[in-house]
C-alpha positions in Angstrom: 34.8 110.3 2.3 34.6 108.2 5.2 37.9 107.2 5.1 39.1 111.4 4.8 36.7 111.3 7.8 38.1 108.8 10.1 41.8 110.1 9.0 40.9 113.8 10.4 39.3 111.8 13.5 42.5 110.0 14.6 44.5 112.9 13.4 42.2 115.2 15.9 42.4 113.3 18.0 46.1 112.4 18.2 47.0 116.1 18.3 44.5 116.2 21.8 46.7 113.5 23.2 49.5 115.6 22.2 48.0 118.7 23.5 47.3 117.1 26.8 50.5 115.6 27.3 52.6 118.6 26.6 50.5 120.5 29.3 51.0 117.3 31.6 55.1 117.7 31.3 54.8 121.4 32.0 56.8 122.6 35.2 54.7 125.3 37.3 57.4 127.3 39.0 57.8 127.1 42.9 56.8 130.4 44.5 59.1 130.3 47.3 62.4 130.8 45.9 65.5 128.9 47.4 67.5 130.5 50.2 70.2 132.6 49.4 73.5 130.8 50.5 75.4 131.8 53.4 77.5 134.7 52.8 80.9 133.4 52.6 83.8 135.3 55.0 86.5 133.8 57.0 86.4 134.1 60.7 89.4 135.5 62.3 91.6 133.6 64.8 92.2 136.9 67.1 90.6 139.9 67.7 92.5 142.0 65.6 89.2 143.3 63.5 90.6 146.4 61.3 87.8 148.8 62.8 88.1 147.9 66.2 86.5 150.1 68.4 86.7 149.4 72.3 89.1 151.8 73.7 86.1 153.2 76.4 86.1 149.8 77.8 89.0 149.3 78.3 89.5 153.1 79.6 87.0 151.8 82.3 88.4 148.1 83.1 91.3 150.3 84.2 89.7 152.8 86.4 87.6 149.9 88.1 91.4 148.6 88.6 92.9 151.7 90.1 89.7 151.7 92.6 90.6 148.4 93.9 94.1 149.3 94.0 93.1 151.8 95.9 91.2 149.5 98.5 93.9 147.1 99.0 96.3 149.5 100.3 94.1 149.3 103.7 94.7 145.6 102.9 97.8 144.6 105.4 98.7 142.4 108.8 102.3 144.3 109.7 102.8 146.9 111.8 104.0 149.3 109.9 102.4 152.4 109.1 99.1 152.1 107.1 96.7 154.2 105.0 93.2 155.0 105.9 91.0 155.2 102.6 89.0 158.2 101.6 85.3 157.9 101.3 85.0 160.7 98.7 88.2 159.6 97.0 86.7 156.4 96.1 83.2 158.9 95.1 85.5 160.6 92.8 86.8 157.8 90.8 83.6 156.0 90.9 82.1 159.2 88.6 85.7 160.0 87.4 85.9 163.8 89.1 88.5 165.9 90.8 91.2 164.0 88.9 91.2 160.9 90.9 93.5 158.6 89.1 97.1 157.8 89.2 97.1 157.3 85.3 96.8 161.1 84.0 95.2 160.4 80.9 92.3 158.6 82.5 92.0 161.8 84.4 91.1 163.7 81.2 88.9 161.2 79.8 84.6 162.3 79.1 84.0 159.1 80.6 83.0 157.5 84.1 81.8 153.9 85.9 78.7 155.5 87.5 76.6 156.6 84.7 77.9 153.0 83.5 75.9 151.4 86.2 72.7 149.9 86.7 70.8 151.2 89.7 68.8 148.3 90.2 68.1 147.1 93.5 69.1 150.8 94.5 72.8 149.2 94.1 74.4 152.6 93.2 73.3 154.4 96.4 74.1 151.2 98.7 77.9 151.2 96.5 78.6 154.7 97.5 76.9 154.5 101.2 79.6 151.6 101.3 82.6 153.5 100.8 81.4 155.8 103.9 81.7 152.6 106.1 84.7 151.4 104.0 86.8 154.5 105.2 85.9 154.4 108.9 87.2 150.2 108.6 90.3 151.2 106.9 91.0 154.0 110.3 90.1 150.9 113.1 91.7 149.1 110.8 95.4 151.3 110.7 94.9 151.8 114.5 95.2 147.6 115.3 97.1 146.6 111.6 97.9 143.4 113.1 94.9 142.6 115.4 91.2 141.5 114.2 89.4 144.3 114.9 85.7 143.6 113.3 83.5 140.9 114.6 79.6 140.5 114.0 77.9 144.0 113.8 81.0 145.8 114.2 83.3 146.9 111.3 86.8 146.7 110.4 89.6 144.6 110.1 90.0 140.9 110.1 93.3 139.5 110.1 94.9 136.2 109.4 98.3 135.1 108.9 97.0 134.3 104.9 95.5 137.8 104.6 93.7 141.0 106.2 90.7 142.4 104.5 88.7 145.2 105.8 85.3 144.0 106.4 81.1 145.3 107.1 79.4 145.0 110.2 78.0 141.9 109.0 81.3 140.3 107.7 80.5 141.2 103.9 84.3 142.2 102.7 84.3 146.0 101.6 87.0 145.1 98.4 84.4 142.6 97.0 81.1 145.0 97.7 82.9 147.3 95.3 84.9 144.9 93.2 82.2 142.0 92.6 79.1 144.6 92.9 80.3 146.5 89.8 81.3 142.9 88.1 78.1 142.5 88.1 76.0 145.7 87.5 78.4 147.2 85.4 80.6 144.8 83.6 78.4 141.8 82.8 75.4 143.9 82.6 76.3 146.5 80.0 78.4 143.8 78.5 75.1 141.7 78.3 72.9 144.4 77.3 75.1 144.5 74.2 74.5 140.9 73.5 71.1 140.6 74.3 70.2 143.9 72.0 72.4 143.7 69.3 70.0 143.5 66.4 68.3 146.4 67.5 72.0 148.5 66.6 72.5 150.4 63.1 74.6 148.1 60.7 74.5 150.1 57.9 75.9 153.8 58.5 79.9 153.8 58.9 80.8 156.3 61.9 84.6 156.9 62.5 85.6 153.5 60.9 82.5 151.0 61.9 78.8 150.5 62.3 76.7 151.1 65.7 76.8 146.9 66.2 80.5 146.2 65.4 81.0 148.8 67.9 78.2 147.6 70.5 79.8 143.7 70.0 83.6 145.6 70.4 82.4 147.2 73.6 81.0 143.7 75.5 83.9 142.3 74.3 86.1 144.9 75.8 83.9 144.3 79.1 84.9 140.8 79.2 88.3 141.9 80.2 90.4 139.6 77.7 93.4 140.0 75.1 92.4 140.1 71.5 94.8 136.8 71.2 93.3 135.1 74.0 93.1 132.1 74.9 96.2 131.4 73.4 97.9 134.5 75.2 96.5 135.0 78.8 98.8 137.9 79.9 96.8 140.9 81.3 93.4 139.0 81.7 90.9 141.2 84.2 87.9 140.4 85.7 85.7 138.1 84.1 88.5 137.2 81.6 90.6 135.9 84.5 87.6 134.2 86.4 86.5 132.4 83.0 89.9 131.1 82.8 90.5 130.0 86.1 87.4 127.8 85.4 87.7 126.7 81.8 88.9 123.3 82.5 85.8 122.4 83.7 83.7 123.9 81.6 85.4 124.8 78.5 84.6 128.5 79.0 88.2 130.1 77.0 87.3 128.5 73.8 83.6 129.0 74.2 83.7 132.6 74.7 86.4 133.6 72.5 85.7 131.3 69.4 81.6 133.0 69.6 83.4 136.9 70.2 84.8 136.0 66.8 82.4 134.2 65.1 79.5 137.1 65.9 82.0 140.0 65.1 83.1 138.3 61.4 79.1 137.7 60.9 78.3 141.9 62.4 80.7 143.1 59.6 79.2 140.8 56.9 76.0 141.3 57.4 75.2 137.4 58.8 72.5 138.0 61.4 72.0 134.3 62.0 75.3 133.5 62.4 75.4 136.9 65.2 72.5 135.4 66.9 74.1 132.2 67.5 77.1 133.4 68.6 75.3 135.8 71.0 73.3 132.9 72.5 76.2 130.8 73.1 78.1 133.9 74.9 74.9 134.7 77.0 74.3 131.4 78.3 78.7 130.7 78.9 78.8 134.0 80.7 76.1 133.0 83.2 77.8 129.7 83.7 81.0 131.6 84.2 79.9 133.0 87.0 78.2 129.7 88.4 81.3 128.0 88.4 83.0 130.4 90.0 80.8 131.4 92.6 80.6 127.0 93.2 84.7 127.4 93.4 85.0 129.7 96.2 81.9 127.9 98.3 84.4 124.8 98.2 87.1 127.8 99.4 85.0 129.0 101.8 84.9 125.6 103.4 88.4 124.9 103.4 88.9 127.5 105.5 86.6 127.9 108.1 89.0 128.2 110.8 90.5 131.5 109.0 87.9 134.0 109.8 89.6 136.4 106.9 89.9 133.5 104.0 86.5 132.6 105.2 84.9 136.2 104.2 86.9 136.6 101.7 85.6 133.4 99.7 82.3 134.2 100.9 81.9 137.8 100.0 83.2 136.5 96.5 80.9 133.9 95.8 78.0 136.3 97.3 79.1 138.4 94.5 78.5 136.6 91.5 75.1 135.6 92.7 74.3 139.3 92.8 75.5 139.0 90.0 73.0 136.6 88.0 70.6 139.7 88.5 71.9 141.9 85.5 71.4 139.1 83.3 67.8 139.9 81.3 68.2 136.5 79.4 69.2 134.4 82.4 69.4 130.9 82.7 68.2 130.8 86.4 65.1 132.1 88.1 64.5 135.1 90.4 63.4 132.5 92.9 66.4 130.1 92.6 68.2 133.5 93.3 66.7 134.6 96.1 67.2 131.1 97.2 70.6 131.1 97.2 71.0 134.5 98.6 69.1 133.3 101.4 71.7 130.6 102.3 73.9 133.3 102.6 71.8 135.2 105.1 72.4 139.1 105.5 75.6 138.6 108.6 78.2 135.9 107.2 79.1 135.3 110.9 76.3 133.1 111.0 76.5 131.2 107.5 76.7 127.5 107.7 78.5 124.4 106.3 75.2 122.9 105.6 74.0 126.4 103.9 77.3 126.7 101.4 76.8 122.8 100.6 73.2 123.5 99.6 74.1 126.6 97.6 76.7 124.6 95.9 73.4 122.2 94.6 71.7 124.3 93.7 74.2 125.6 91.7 74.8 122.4 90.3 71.1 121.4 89.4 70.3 124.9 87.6 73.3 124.8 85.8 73.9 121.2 85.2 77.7 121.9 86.9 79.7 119.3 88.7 81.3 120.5 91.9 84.2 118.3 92.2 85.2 119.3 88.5 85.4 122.5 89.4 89.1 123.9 90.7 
Protein backbone atom coordinates (compact mmCIF):
# COMPACT_ATOMS: atom_id res chain seq x y z
CA UNK A 1 0.00 0.00 0.00
CA UNK A 2 2.53 2.30 0.79
CA UNK A 3 4.58 1.50 -1.91
CA UNK A 4 1.07 2.11 -4.56
CA UNK A 5 1.19 5.28 -2.41
CA UNK A 6 4.53 6.76 -2.91
CA UNK A 7 4.35 5.46 -6.74
CA UNK A 8 1.08 7.86 -7.28
CA UNK A 9 3.15 10.53 -5.25
CA UNK A 10 6.14 10.79 -7.62
CA UNK A 11 3.92 10.06 -10.49
CA UNK A 12 1.75 13.32 -9.26
CA UNK A 13 4.04 14.80 -8.87
CA UNK A 14 6.19 14.35 -11.98
CA UNK A 15 3.20 15.14 -14.13
CA UNK A 16 3.22 18.89 -11.95
CA UNK A 17 6.72 19.31 -13.17
CA UNK A 18 5.52 18.45 -16.44
CA UNK A 19 2.55 20.71 -16.24
CA UNK A 20 4.71 23.57 -15.09
CA UNK A 21 7.26 23.23 -17.59
CA UNK A 22 5.05 23.03 -20.55
CA UNK A 23 3.36 26.31 -19.39
CA UNK A 24 7.00 27.74 -18.83
CA UNK A 25 7.97 27.03 -22.79
CA UNK A 26 4.72 28.53 -23.82
CA UNK A 27 5.20 31.64 -26.27
CA UNK A 28 2.61 34.56 -25.41
CA UNK A 29 2.18 36.41 -28.68
CA UNK A 30 3.56 40.01 -29.14
CA UNK A 31 0.69 42.46 -29.47
CA UNK A 32 2.25 44.88 -31.65
CA UNK A 33 2.54 43.17 -34.90
CA UNK A 34 5.67 43.78 -37.10
CA UNK A 35 5.69 46.59 -39.64
CA UNK A 36 4.52 45.95 -42.96
CA UNK A 37 7.53 46.16 -45.45
CA UNK A 38 8.05 48.92 -47.68
CA UNK A 39 5.98 48.75 -50.65
CA UNK A 40 8.25 47.76 -53.32
CA UNK A 41 8.17 50.17 -56.79
CA UNK A 42 11.01 51.43 -58.81
CA UNK A 43 11.68 55.04 -58.95
CA UNK A 44 11.87 56.54 -62.41
CA UNK A 45 15.04 58.20 -63.83
CA UNK A 46 12.84 61.05 -65.66
CA UNK A 47 9.77 62.57 -65.27
CA UNK A 48 7.93 60.83 -67.68
CA UNK A 49 5.13 59.57 -65.02
CA UNK A 50 2.15 58.01 -67.42
CA UNK A 51 -0.58 60.38 -65.69
CA UNK A 52 1.29 63.43 -65.75
CA UNK A 53 -0.62 66.24 -65.13
CA UNK A 54 1.07 69.76 -65.23
CA UNK A 55 0.16 71.37 -68.40
CA UNK A 56 -1.39 74.71 -66.21
CA UNK A 57 2.02 75.27 -65.03
CA UNK A 58 3.57 75.23 -67.55
CA UNK A 59 0.71 77.29 -69.49
CA UNK A 60 1.68 79.92 -66.79
CA UNK A 61 5.77 79.63 -66.76
CA UNK A 62 5.06 80.80 -70.36
CA UNK A 63 2.83 83.77 -69.81
CA UNK A 64 5.20 84.98 -66.88
CA UNK A 65 7.76 84.66 -69.96
CA UNK A 66 5.91 86.64 -72.53
CA UNK A 67 5.55 89.49 -69.65
CA UNK A 68 9.14 89.80 -69.35
CA UNK A 69 9.50 89.66 -73.01
CA UNK A 70 7.47 92.26 -73.03
CA UNK A 71 9.54 94.42 -70.52
CA UNK A 72 12.76 93.97 -72.19
CA UNK A 73 11.84 95.52 -75.34
CA UNK A 74 12.18 99.01 -73.36
CA UNK A 75 15.47 97.29 -72.55
CA UNK A 76 18.10 99.00 -75.19
CA UNK A 77 21.31 101.64 -75.31
CA UNK A 78 21.04 102.49 -79.43
CA UNK A 79 19.47 105.10 -80.91
CA UNK A 80 17.16 103.66 -82.80
CA UNK A 81 13.58 103.87 -82.38
CA UNK A 82 12.24 102.27 -79.11
CA UNK A 83 8.90 101.07 -77.59
CA UNK A 84 7.26 102.64 -74.62
CA UNK A 85 5.51 99.70 -72.55
CA UNK A 86 1.85 99.80 -71.69
CA UNK A 87 0.77 99.92 -68.11
CA UNK A 88 -2.52 98.12 -68.79
CA UNK A 89 -0.95 95.80 -71.33
CA UNK A 90 1.19 94.33 -68.66
CA UNK A 91 -2.52 94.48 -66.29
CA UNK A 92 -3.92 92.36 -69.01
CA UNK A 93 -1.48 89.56 -69.05
CA UNK A 94 -0.87 89.70 -65.42
CA UNK A 95 -4.92 88.38 -65.09
CA UNK A 96 -4.75 86.93 -68.78
CA UNK A 97 -7.67 89.47 -70.39
CA UNK A 98 -8.22 91.28 -73.65
CA UNK A 99 -6.11 88.63 -75.36
CA UNK A 100 -2.72 89.81 -74.32
CA UNK A 101 -0.38 87.22 -75.57
CA UNK A 102 1.59 86.72 -78.61
CA UNK A 103 0.94 82.80 -78.30
CA UNK A 104 -2.87 82.44 -79.31
CA UNK A 105 -3.59 79.59 -77.47
CA UNK A 106 -2.58 81.03 -74.14
CA UNK A 107 -5.04 83.67 -75.10
CA UNK A 108 -7.93 81.22 -74.88
CA UNK A 109 -6.82 79.53 -71.85
CA UNK A 110 -9.41 79.67 -68.19
CA UNK A 111 -6.31 80.47 -66.54
CA UNK A 112 -4.30 83.61 -65.19
CA UNK A 113 -0.98 84.60 -62.81
CA UNK A 114 -2.99 86.93 -60.63
CA UNK A 115 -5.47 84.81 -58.90
CA UNK A 116 -2.11 82.57 -58.74
CA UNK A 117 -0.58 85.03 -56.47
CA UNK A 118 -0.22 85.61 -52.94
CA UNK A 119 -1.20 89.05 -51.80
CA UNK A 120 0.85 89.10 -48.83
CA UNK A 121 2.61 92.11 -47.86
CA UNK A 122 -0.10 93.81 -50.19
CA UNK A 123 2.44 92.53 -53.13
CA UNK A 124 -0.29 92.30 -55.77
CA UNK A 125 -1.41 95.96 -55.52
CA UNK A 126 2.34 97.29 -55.17
CA UNK A 127 3.05 94.63 -58.64
CA UNK A 128 0.34 96.39 -60.61
CA UNK A 129 0.98 100.07 -59.08
CA UNK A 130 4.52 99.19 -60.59
CA UNK A 131 3.71 98.72 -64.06
CA UNK A 132 2.08 102.40 -63.88
CA UNK A 133 5.63 103.76 -63.05
CA UNK A 134 7.14 101.05 -65.30
CA UNK A 135 5.38 102.68 -68.46
CA UNK A 136 6.17 106.36 -67.78
CA UNK A 137 10.32 104.84 -67.37
CA UNK A 138 10.03 103.08 -70.55
CA UNK A 139 8.57 106.90 -72.37
CA UNK A 140 11.87 109.00 -70.60
CA UNK A 141 13.44 106.16 -71.28
CA UNK A 142 12.71 106.08 -75.56
CA UNK A 143 13.09 109.92 -75.44
CA UNK A 144 17.17 109.60 -74.22
CA UNK A 145 17.75 105.59 -75.49
CA UNK A 146 21.29 106.17 -75.14
CA UNK A 147 21.53 108.54 -72.10
CA UNK A 148 21.03 107.69 -68.28
CA UNK A 149 18.03 109.22 -67.60
CA UNK A 150 17.01 108.01 -63.86
CA UNK A 151 19.10 108.94 -60.88
CA UNK A 152 17.99 108.78 -57.02
CA UNK A 153 14.12 109.58 -56.69
CA UNK A 154 13.74 109.96 -60.29
CA UNK A 155 12.72 107.16 -62.68
CA UNK A 156 13.86 105.81 -65.86
CA UNK A 157 16.62 104.68 -67.73
CA UNK A 158 20.10 103.75 -66.75
CA UNK A 159 22.42 102.99 -69.31
CA UNK A 160 25.75 101.24 -69.52
CA UNK A 161 27.75 100.06 -72.33
CA UNK A 162 26.99 96.20 -70.66
CA UNK A 163 23.28 96.97 -70.51
CA UNK A 164 20.16 99.51 -70.04
CA UNK A 165 17.44 98.63 -67.74
CA UNK A 166 14.58 100.75 -66.95
CA UNK A 167 14.69 101.47 -63.32
CA UNK A 168 12.23 103.04 -59.90
CA UNK A 169 12.77 106.20 -58.39
CA UNK A 170 14.83 104.48 -55.81
CA UNK A 171 16.98 102.40 -58.37
CA UNK A 172 14.89 99.11 -57.70
CA UNK A 173 14.98 97.66 -61.63
CA UNK A 174 11.23 97.54 -62.95
CA UNK A 175 12.07 93.89 -64.99
CA UNK A 176 13.06 92.22 -61.63
CA UNK A 177 10.01 93.93 -59.46
CA UNK A 178 7.96 91.95 -61.86
CA UNK A 179 10.22 89.10 -62.77
CA UNK A 180 11.71 88.14 -59.18
CA UNK A 181 8.40 89.49 -57.28
CA UNK A 182 6.28 86.78 -58.93
CA UNK A 183 9.45 84.16 -58.51
CA UNK A 184 8.63 84.47 -55.42
CA UNK A 185 4.89 84.98 -54.58
CA UNK A 186 3.79 82.94 -57.27
CA UNK A 187 6.20 80.38 -58.37
CA UNK A 188 8.02 79.22 -55.15
CA UNK A 189 4.98 79.88 -53.16
CA UNK A 190 2.23 77.93 -54.82
CA UNK A 191 5.01 75.56 -55.76
CA UNK A 192 5.78 75.22 -51.92
CA UNK A 193 2.29 75.23 -50.76
CA UNK A 194 2.05 71.97 -52.75
CA UNK A 195 5.00 70.55 -50.90
CA UNK A 196 4.34 71.68 -47.62
CA UNK A 197 0.44 70.40 -47.89
CA UNK A 198 0.60 67.49 -49.73
CA UNK A 199 -0.80 64.96 -47.28
CA UNK A 200 -3.73 66.85 -46.87
CA UNK A 201 -4.56 66.04 -50.96
CA UNK A 202 -7.04 62.99 -52.05
CA UNK A 203 -4.98 59.94 -53.07
CA UNK A 204 -7.58 57.69 -53.58
CA UNK A 205 -10.18 58.99 -56.24
CA UNK A 206 -8.81 58.90 -59.96
CA UNK A 207 -9.91 62.25 -61.80
CA UNK A 208 -9.03 62.38 -65.65
CA UNK A 209 -6.07 59.92 -65.28
CA UNK A 210 -4.55 60.68 -61.55
CA UNK A 211 -5.22 61.46 -57.94
CA UNK A 212 -5.62 65.21 -56.28
CA UNK A 213 -1.61 64.60 -54.85
CA UNK A 214 0.01 63.18 -58.02
CA UNK A 215 -1.46 66.21 -59.53
CA UNK A 216 -0.61 68.74 -56.65
CA UNK A 217 3.31 67.15 -56.67
CA UNK A 218 2.99 67.51 -60.89
CA UNK A 219 2.02 71.07 -60.48
CA UNK A 220 5.20 72.27 -57.95
CA UNK A 221 7.11 70.37 -60.16
CA UNK A 222 5.90 72.20 -63.25
CA UNK A 223 6.60 75.53 -61.10
CA UNK A 224 10.16 74.63 -60.75
CA UNK A 225 10.54 75.37 -64.29
CA UNK A 226 12.62 72.15 -65.35
CA UNK A 227 12.62 69.40 -68.17
CA UNK A 228 11.22 66.10 -67.22
CA UNK A 229 14.86 64.67 -68.19
CA UNK A 230 16.72 67.20 -66.28
CA UNK A 231 19.61 67.33 -65.06
CA UNK A 232 20.83 65.30 -67.67
CA UNK A 233 19.11 67.52 -70.37
CA UNK A 234 19.11 71.31 -69.49
CA UNK A 235 17.58 72.74 -72.69
CA UNK A 236 14.64 75.13 -71.98
CA UNK A 237 15.23 75.50 -68.10
CA UNK A 238 13.11 78.70 -66.70
CA UNK A 239 13.18 80.41 -63.62
CA UNK A 240 14.13 78.64 -60.69
CA UNK A 241 15.20 75.63 -62.85
CA UNK A 242 17.89 77.79 -64.44
CA UNK A 243 18.93 79.57 -61.17
CA UNK A 244 19.25 76.04 -59.32
CA UNK A 245 21.49 75.13 -62.09
CA UNK A 246 23.59 77.99 -62.28
CA UNK A 247 24.35 77.13 -58.59
CA UNK A 248 24.46 73.43 -58.32
CA UNK A 249 28.08 73.08 -58.32
CA UNK A 250 28.16 74.44 -55.12
CA UNK A 251 25.56 73.04 -53.59
CA UNK A 252 24.50 70.09 -55.44
CA UNK A 253 21.01 71.58 -56.01
CA UNK A 254 20.29 69.48 -59.81
CA UNK A 255 20.53 66.22 -58.37
CA UNK A 256 18.95 67.21 -55.10
CA UNK A 257 15.91 68.49 -56.50
CA UNK A 258 15.27 66.32 -59.28
CA UNK A 259 16.33 62.82 -57.63
CA UNK A 260 13.46 63.97 -54.47
CA UNK A 261 10.72 65.21 -57.57
CA UNK A 262 11.05 61.56 -58.46
CA UNK A 263 11.38 59.82 -55.44
CA UNK A 264 8.00 61.69 -53.84
CA UNK A 265 6.01 61.30 -57.17
CA UNK A 266 6.96 57.17 -57.44
CA UNK A 267 6.02 57.07 -53.47
CA UNK A 268 2.37 59.59 -54.29
CA UNK A 269 1.37 56.86 -56.88
CA UNK A 270 2.18 53.91 -54.58
CA UNK A 271 0.77 54.92 -51.78
CA UNK A 272 4.37 55.47 -49.69
CA UNK A 273 3.58 58.44 -47.48
CA UNK A 274 6.95 58.20 -45.73
CA UNK A 275 8.91 58.03 -48.52
CA UNK A 276 6.61 61.51 -49.94
CA UNK A 277 7.45 63.14 -46.80
CA UNK A 278 11.05 62.71 -47.07
CA UNK A 279 11.26 63.76 -50.41
CA UNK A 280 9.12 66.79 -49.65
CA UNK A 281 11.50 67.85 -46.87
CA UNK A 282 14.50 67.56 -48.79
CA UNK A 283 12.91 69.78 -51.74
CA UNK A 284 11.64 72.38 -49.14
CA UNK A 285 14.70 72.92 -47.43
CA UNK A 286 17.01 72.80 -51.30
CA UNK A 287 14.63 75.26 -52.66
CA UNK A 288 15.24 77.76 -49.86
CA UNK A 289 18.90 77.30 -50.31
CA UNK A 290 18.40 77.79 -53.94
CA UNK A 291 17.54 80.94 -53.53
CA UNK A 292 20.31 81.76 -50.91
CA UNK A 293 22.85 80.93 -53.09
CA UNK A 294 21.71 82.82 -55.60
CA UNK A 295 20.83 85.78 -54.06
CA UNK A 296 24.87 85.43 -52.25
CA UNK A 297 25.92 85.12 -56.28
CA UNK A 298 24.67 88.33 -57.47
CA UNK A 299 25.84 90.34 -54.04
CA UNK A 300 29.45 89.22 -55.20
CA UNK A 301 27.99 90.66 -58.93
CA UNK A 302 26.84 93.57 -57.46
CA UNK A 303 30.34 94.31 -56.19
CA UNK A 304 32.14 93.67 -59.17
CA UNK A 305 30.49 96.21 -60.65
CA UNK A 306 30.10 99.14 -58.78
CA UNK A 307 31.31 101.47 -61.28
CA UNK A 308 28.42 100.35 -63.76
CA UNK A 309 25.46 102.08 -62.32
CA UNK A 310 23.13 99.65 -64.59
CA UNK A 311 25.03 96.13 -63.77
CA UNK A 312 25.03 97.54 -60.28
CA UNK A 313 20.96 97.64 -60.07
CA UNK A 314 20.62 95.07 -61.92
CA UNK A 315 22.53 92.47 -59.50
CA UNK A 316 21.03 94.33 -56.79
CA UNK A 317 17.41 94.29 -57.67
CA UNK A 318 18.09 90.47 -58.25
CA UNK A 319 19.49 89.50 -55.17
CA UNK A 320 16.65 91.86 -53.42
CA UNK A 321 14.41 89.56 -55.02
CA UNK A 322 14.99 86.29 -53.72
CA UNK A 323 15.06 87.65 -50.26
CA UNK A 324 11.58 88.79 -50.82
CA UNK A 325 11.48 85.84 -51.79
CA UNK A 326 12.28 83.64 -48.48
CA UNK A 327 8.78 85.23 -47.33
CA UNK A 328 6.45 82.71 -49.25
CA UNK A 329 8.16 79.95 -47.71
CA UNK A 330 5.73 78.71 -44.57
CA UNK A 331 8.38 76.06 -43.60
CA UNK A 332 11.44 78.21 -43.87
CA UNK A 333 14.71 77.74 -42.88
CA UNK A 334 15.41 81.41 -41.81
CA UNK A 335 13.66 83.70 -39.47
CA UNK A 336 11.37 86.71 -40.11
CA UNK A 337 13.98 88.69 -38.27
CA UNK A 338 17.08 87.46 -40.19
CA UNK A 339 14.80 88.65 -43.05
CA UNK A 340 14.08 91.82 -42.25
CA UNK A 341 17.75 91.96 -41.44
CA UNK A 342 18.82 91.54 -44.64
CA UNK A 343 16.30 93.66 -46.23
CA UNK A 344 17.53 96.32 -44.20
CA UNK A 345 21.08 96.19 -45.68
CA UNK A 346 19.45 96.84 -48.71
CA UNK A 347 17.70 99.90 -47.55
CA UNK A 348 14.52 101.19 -49.49
CA UNK A 349 16.84 103.64 -52.38
CA UNK A 350 19.76 101.28 -53.82
CA UNK A 351 21.65 104.54 -54.57
CA UNK A 352 22.72 104.53 -51.17
CA UNK A 353 23.55 100.65 -50.52
CA UNK A 354 26.98 100.02 -49.37
CA UNK A 355 30.00 97.64 -49.87
CA UNK A 356 30.02 97.09 -46.26
CA UNK A 357 26.06 96.42 -46.32
CA UNK A 358 26.24 93.67 -49.45
CA UNK A 359 29.35 92.06 -47.54
CA UNK A 360 27.22 91.73 -44.41
CA UNK A 361 24.24 90.40 -46.28
CA UNK A 362 26.43 87.98 -47.88
CA UNK A 363 27.19 86.57 -43.92
CA UNK A 364 24.46 86.40 -43.02
CA UNK A 365 23.54 84.45 -45.72
CA UNK A 366 26.30 82.28 -45.06
CA UNK A 367 25.65 81.70 -41.24
CA UNK A 368 21.80 80.90 -41.69
CA UNK A 369 22.39 78.69 -44.35
CA UNK A 370 25.70 77.15 -43.64
CA UNK A 371 26.80 78.53 -47.48
CA UNK A 372 30.29 79.33 -48.55
CA UNK A 373 30.60 82.47 -50.59
CA UNK A 374 33.63 81.93 -52.48
CA UNK A 375 32.11 78.40 -53.61
CA UNK A 376 29.48 80.00 -55.05
CA UNK A 377 29.88 81.15 -58.99
Amino acid sequence: MKKHFLAYTILSLSLSVGFISCKKDTVTPDPTPAPSPSPAYTVPTSYNFSNLDYNDALNRLNMLGEMITYIRTAHTNTAASQPTLSAQKLKDMYANAGNPFATATLNTLPIQIKNQTSNQFAFVTDLENSFTDCQQASITGASNPTITTASSGVAGKLVSPARAILVDANGFEFKEITEKGLMGSFLYYRGLLNLTTIASFDNSTVVNGSTAQEKAWDEAFGYFGVPTTFPTSTVGLKYWGSYCNSVSSAINSNATMMNNFLKGRAAISNKDNTARDEAKNALVAMWEKVSAAKCISYLKGAKNNLSDQATLHHNLSEAHGFVKAFRYNTAKTISDADINTLLGYFGTNLYSITTTNIDAAISKLEVVFGLNATLIP
